[in-house]
Structure formats: C-alpha cells, structure tokens
Steps between C-alpha positions, in 0.01 A plus 500: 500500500148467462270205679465260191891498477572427873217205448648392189883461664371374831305226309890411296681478812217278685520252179835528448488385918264197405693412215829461697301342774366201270888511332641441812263284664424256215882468414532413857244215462594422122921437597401283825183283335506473102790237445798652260364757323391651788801717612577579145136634405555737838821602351394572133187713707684646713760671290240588301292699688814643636674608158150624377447721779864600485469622119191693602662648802625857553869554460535605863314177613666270226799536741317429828408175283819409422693591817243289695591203212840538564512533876234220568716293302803565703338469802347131412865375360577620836241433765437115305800397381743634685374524858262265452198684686254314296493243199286459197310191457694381192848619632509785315459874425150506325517789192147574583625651888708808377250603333245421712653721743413785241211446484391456873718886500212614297283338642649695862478826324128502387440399776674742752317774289175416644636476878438766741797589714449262811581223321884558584394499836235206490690202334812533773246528799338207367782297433685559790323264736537176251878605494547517858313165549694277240785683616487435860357104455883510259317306216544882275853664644515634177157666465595759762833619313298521184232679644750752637626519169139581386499777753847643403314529135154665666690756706749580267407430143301780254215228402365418805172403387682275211708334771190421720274358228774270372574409859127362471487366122816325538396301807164418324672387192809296748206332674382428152779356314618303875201345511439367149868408531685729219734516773638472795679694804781270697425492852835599610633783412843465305820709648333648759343246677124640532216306444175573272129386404407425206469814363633709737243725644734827386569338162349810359826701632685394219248597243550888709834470483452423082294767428655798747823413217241496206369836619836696549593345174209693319566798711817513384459461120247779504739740634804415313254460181420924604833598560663385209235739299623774711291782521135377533165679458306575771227222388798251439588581894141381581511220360823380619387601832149290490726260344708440776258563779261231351724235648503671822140547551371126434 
C-alpha cells in the first residue's frame, strides 16, 4: 500500500472518529437541554449515521454492527429495566442508546488501531488505585467486581487493546451522560446488595464485556462464511486469516 493511501484511510478513520464524537456528544447535550424534540432529533441522527455506515460497511463488519445492536440492546433491557442498575431520565429505553453503543464500538476500534501494546497494561494499573479507594471507603462495592470483570476480559479476551480503550471511552462518555443527567446509576445495588457512584468507576467493564461478544461474533461468521465455500485459495486463506486476527490485534 503506498504512502498517499495509508494517509488517505488514516485521515477516514480520524473523521469518521470526530464525527461520532460530535454524534455522541451533541445528542448527549441535545436529549438533556432542547425541550421535546430533543431526544427525537438524537434518535433520527443517530440511526442515521448508524444505518449509513452500516450500508457502507464490509460484510464481515456489517455483522460486528449488528451483533453489537443486538447484544447492547439485550444488555440495556437487562441491566435498566430489569435489574435496575441505572435509569434513564425519562423512564425509558432511549432508541438513540443501542445504537449509540455501535457507534462508541467503532469508535473503540479506530481507536485501538493507533495504541501501542502497553495500553492493556496502563489503563488497569491506573485504575486500580481509584478502585481500591471507593472500594475500601464502601461508597463503590461494585466498582471492584466490575473491574475484575474488566480484568477477566484483559487477560483472557483476543482484543485486548479494544477492551482497554473502551474501558477508557466508556467511563468518559458515563461521566458525560451522569453529569448532564441522561441518566442515572441507583446507589444501591439491586439483588446483591453492593453499593455504586455515580458512574461506577469500572462502568467501562460492561462495554468489555459487549464488545469481547461483538468480536467472537465476527470471528465466527468469517470462518463459517470460509468453510461453507470449502476449499479456499491460498489468497482467500489470507484474508480470512487478517480477517480474523484484525480483531485480535486492536
């Protein structure tokens, strides 16, 4: 690949970045402050941006899109309605959060391509003392089992890189929508009587947990997708190889 075309797709993915950043951000700020059209103009963008970049998307990373849709969406029903964790400012499951989660995904992935390895090593180190503290003054019992959750994903998981990002760019975006008051994490912990901040410091576990399931999702396509062709050419065994060791190396 020659040095224009590396500039040319490293200047895509760093406004495709900016452009999820703003999306994200300003629907934040647009679903809190501007008065009842404000949630549905972050919905109608939203999707959008989603379903444009899903049309435009590689097969192979059309169902990383969609697995993360459908999982994030399970996992709010769940971690909202059900247990409660949290709660939406207007009672509700926003449409705008599923596939918000997407795009913060992608936003994890171009990111993670520009890390250098001691990042997986980094965030935890760094983390580790804030978890210790809330955990020990009891005002974030629930911090520490996420974090070890976090860890579980870092020492076990095939994207490490991916998982320590999002560990980062979901807190930033938790502190975010806490503070402008999207929503809300209960204090006490229902079922399992923990308590939490508001976020919780490890928040960003969950996000791990989402995309460790995204990525063996898309691992898993691409080999079925080979071995229903049978017999493959040696470039076709390339390419399913970079294919599924993209996911492992961000």
């Amino acid at each position: 690949m020659q040095g224009k075309e590396i500039k040319e797709i490293t200047g895509f993915a760093g406004m495709r970045a900016a452009v999820i950043l703003a999306i994200i951000g300003g629907g934040l700020v647009f679903d809190q402050h501007v008065e009842f059209w404000g949630q549905t103009l972050t919905n109608v963008g939203v999707w959008a941006l989603f379903l444009y970049w899903l049309r435009r998307s590689w097969p192979a990373e059309q169902v990383r899109l969609a697995a993360c849709l459908v999982y994030a969406t399970a996992g709010e029903i769940f971690l909202s309605l059900v247990w409660g964790l949290y709660d939406y400012r207007l009672g509700n499951i926003p449409l705008f959060v599923p596939p918000g989660h997407v795009l913060l995904f992608m936003l994890g992935m171009i990111v993670a391509k520009h890390m250098k390895d001691w990042i997986t090593w980094v965030v935890p180190l760094s983390a580790l003392p804030f978890v210790l503290l809330l955990f020990f003054a009891g005002v974030d019992t629930l911090g520490a089992v996420l974090f070890a959750l976090f860890l579980l994903c870092i020492v076990f998981g095939s994207a490490r890189k991916l998982y320590a990002v999002m560990f980062v760019l979901a807190l930033a975006m938790e502190a975010l929508g806490t503070w402008l008051g999207n929503w809300s994490w209960s204090h006490e912990v229902p079922w399992l009587g923990l308590t939490t901040v508001n976020p919780p410091i490890a928040a960003g576990a969950f996000y791990c947990v989402l995309d460790l399931l995204v990525v063996a999702t898309g691992a898993r396509f691409t080999r079925a997708t080979f071995s229903l062709r049978g017999p493959v050419s040696l470039p076709e065994t390339m390419t399913l190889a970079r294919s599924v060791r993209t996911a492992a190396d961000n």
